[in-house]
N, C-alpha and C positions, 0 to 999 in steps of 0.2 A: 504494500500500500504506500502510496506516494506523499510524501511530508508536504506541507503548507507551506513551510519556508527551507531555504536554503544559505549554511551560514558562508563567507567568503573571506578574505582576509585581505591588508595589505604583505610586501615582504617585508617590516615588522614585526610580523609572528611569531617568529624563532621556533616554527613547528619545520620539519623536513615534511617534505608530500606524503612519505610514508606514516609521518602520525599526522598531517592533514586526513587521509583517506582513515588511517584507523579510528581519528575521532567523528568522523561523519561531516569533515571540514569540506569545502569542496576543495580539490587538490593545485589548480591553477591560482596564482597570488596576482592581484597587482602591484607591479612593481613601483615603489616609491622613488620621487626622481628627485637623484641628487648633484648637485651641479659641485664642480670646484674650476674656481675662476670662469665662472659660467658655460663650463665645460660638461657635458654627463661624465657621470663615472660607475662603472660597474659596482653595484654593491654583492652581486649575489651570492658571492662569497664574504660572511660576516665576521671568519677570520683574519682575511688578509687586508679587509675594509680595515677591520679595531687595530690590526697592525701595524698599517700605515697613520693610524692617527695616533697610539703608540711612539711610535720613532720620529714623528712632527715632521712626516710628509707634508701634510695638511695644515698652510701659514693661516694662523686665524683671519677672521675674516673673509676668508674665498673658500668656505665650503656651506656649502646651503641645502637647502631639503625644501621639500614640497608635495604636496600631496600629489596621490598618483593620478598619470592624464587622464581625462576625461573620457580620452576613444580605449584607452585602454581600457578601463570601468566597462564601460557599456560593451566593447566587445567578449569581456568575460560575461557581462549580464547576460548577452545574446547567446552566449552559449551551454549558458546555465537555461535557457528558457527551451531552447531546441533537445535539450538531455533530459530534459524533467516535463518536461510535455505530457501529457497522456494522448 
């Protein structure tokens, strides 16, 4: 029987996809976008992220965050709607 809602997460979660799925999370994240020097930067790895701000790769001031894009959102929504459909 199909649930009424579906929960989603940004990549904030600190969940792996494999305990996304085993808690009934949906397993795709949006990705939170982080700019330095107005640049993107890969976060999706959150040890080599902490690493680098760690060792003062990252000169204060030029690294930023922002919630995740908008086409992003809704393309995850879109495919949360086409999966869960009846």
């Amino acid at each position: 029987m199909p649930s009424n809602y579906v929960i989603f997460s940004d990549s904030t979660c600190d969940l792996t996809r494999e305990e996304r799925i085993k808690f009934g999370i949906w397993p795709e994240v949006c990705e939170l976008l982080v700019t330095y020097d107005d640049e993107p930067i890969d976060i999706s790895d959150a040890g080599e992220f902490y690493r680098h701000l760690k060792d003062g790769d990252y000169k204060p001031g030029l690294l930023k965050t922002a919630a995740p894009r908008f086409d992003n959102i809704t393309r995850i929504l879109d495919d949360i709607i086409k999966n869960t459909s009846e």
